[in-house]
C-alpha positions in Angstrom: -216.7 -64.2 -12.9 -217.2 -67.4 -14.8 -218.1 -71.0 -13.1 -215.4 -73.5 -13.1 -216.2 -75.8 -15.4 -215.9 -79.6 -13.8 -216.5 -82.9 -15.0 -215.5 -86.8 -13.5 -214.4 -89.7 -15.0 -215.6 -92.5 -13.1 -218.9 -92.9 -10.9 -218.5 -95.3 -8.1 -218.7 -94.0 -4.4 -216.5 -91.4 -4.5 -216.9 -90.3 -8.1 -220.3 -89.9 -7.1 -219.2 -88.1 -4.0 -217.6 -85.7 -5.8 -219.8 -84.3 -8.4 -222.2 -84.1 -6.1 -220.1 -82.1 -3.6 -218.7 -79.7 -7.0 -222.6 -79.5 -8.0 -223.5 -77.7 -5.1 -220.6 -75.5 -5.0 -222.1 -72.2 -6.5 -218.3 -71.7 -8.3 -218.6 -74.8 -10.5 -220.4 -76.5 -13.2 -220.3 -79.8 -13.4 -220.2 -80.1 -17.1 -220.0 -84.0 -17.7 -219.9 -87.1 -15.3 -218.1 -90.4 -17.1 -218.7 -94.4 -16.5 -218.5 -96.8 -18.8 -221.8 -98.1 -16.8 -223.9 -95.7 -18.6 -227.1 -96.0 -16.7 -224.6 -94.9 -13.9 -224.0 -92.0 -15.4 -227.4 -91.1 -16.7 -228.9 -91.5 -13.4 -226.4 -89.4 -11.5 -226.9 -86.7 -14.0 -230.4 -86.0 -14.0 -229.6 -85.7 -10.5 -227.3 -82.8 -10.6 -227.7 -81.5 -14.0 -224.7 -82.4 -15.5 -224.6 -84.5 -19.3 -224.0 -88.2 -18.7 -221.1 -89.9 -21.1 -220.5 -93.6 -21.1 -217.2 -92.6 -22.9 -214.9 -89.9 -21.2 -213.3 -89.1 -24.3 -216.4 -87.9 -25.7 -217.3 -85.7 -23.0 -213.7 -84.3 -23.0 -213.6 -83.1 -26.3 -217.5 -81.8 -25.7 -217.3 -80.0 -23.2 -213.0 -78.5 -22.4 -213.6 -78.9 -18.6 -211.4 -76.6 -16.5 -211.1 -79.3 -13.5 -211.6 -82.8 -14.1 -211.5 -85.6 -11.1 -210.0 -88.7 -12.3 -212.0 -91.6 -9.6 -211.4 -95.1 -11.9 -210.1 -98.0 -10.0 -206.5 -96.7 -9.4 -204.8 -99.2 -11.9 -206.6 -97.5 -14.6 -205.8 -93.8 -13.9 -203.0 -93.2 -16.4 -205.4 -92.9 -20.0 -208.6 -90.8 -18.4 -205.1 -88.2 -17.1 -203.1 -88.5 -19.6 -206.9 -87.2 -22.4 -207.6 -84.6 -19.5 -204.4 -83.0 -20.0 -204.5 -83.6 -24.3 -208.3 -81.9 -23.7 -206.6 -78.9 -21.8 -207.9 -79.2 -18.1 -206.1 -77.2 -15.8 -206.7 -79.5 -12.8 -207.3 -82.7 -12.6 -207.7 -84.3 -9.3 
């Protein structure tokens, strides 16, 4: 069976709380983590092995995630949904 493939958009507390719960699940792969803070993003992926993006478009169209898990300040959820569903994810949280 083939790994899930997961990425988030968005890495404050609980964007980093939740690729770091997926990266330990042994049914996923956390593909991509997203923040326009870049270092952010870097930091948390050398951590768990997943490509950092500062852009979440890029690392839509990179990588087709299955699940993607949408943590921006809420009045900025509509555009990262709206290119997870255009980029074909299945879920996105």
């Amino acid at each position: 069976m083939s790994k899930i493939k997961a990425s988030v958009i968005g890495l404050g507390i609980m964007g980093q709380q939740h690729a770091e719960a997926l990266s330990h699940n042994p049914e996923v792969e956390v593909v991509g983590v997203a923040d326009i803070r870049a270092q952010i993003a870097e930091d948390l992926g050398a951590r768990i092995g997943a490509k950092p993006y500062a852009d979440y478009g890029d690392m839509l169209r990179a990588n087709s995630p299955d699940l993607v898990v949408v943590t921006t300040p809420d009045p900025i959820h509509l555009e990262p949904v709206l290119a997870a569903v255009e980029a074909g994810a299945t879920t996105i949280l």
